[in-house]
TISE-959894 format. One line per field, with one value per residue (C-alpha): chain; residue number from 1; residue in three letters; x, y, z. Coordinates in Angstrom, 2 decimals. Example, Ala and Ser with C-alpha at 12.3 -4.5 7.8 and 13.67 -1.06 7.14 Angstrom:
BEGIN
koldren <- A/A
marmar <- 1/2
tilo <- ALA/SER
east <- 12.30/13.67
north <- -4.50/-1.06
up <- 7.80/7.14
***
This chain:
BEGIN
koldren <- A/A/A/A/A/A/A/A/A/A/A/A/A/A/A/A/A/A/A/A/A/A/A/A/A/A/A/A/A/A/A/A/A/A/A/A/A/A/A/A/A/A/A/A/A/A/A/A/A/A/A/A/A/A/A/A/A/A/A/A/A/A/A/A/A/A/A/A/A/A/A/A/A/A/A/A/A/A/A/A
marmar <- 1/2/3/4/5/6/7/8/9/10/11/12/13/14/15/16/17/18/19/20/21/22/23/24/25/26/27/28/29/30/31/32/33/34/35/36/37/38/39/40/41/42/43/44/45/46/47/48/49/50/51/52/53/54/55/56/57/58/59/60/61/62/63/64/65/66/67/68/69/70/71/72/73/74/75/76/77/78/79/80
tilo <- UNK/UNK/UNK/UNK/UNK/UNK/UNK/UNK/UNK/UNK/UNK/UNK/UNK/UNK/UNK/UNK/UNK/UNK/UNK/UNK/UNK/UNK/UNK/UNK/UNK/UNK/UNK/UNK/UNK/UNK/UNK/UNK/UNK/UNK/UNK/UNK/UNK/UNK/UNK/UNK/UNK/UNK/UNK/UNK/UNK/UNK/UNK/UNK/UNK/UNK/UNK/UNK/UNK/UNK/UNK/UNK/UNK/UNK/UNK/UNK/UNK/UNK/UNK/UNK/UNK/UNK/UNK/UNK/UNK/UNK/UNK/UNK/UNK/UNK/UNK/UNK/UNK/UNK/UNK/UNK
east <- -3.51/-2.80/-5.12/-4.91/-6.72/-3.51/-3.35/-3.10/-1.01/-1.97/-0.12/-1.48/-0.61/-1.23/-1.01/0.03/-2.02/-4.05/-4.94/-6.85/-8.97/-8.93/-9.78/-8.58/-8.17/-8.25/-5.22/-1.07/-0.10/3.12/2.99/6.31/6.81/8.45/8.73/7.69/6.88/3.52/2.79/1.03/-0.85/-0.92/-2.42/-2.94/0.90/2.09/5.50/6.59/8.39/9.83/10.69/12.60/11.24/8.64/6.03/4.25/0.73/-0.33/-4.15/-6.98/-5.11/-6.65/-4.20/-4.45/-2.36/-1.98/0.94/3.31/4.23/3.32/3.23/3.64/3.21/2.50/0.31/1.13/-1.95/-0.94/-4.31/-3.74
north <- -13.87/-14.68/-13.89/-13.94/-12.10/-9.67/-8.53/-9.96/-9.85/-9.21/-9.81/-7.38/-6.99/-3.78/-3.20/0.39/3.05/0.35/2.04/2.03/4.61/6.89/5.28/4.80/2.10/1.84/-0.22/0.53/-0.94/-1.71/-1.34/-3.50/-2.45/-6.08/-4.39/-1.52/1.78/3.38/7.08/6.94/9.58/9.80/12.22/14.56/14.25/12.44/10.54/7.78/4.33/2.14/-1.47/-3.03/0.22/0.47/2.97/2.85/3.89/5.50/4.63/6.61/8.75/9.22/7.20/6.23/4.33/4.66/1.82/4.35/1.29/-2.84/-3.32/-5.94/-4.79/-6.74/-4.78/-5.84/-4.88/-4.34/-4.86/-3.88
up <- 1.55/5.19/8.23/11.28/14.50/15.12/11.18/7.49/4.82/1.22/-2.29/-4.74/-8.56/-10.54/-14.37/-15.34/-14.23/-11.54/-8.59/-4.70/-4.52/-1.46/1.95/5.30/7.77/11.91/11.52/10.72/7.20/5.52/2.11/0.35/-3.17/-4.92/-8.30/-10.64/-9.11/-7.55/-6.50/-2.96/-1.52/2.21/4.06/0.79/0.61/-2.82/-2.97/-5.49/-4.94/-6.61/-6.20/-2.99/-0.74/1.59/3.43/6.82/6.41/9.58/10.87/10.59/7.43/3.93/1.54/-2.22/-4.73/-8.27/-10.22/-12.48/-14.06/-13.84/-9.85/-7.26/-3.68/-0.13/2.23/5.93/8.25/11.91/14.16/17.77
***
């Protein structure tokens, strides 16, 4: 993990059916899938993606993740 006063940046692993409940944050994140695949809600809207793609998590929006399969993922948190 890296921190810093303008955002952080998080590794996370996730064994098969893993997830992150429901929440939201005040800040923009990047969410970098390294491998497997994960279906992310955002906003009540479901999508799936696999590894090597990524997904901009808008602030302030109800988002959850759930790994289809083994997972590896980087959240980048943008503070402004």
């Amino acid at each position: 993990m890296l921190e810093k006063t303008n955002g952080n940046i998080t590794f996370f692993t996730f064994n098969k059916d893993e997830s992150l409940t429901e929440h939201t944050s005040p800040f923009e994140a990047v969410i970098y899938l390294v491998e497997g695949s994960m279906e992310i809600s955002v906003g009540g809207k479901s999508l799936i993606i696999t590894g090597g793609q990524f997904i901009i998590l808008p602030q302030n929006i109800p988002h959850a993740l759930r790994a289809i399969e083994k997972a590896k993922m980087t959240l980048t948190m943008i503070k402004q």
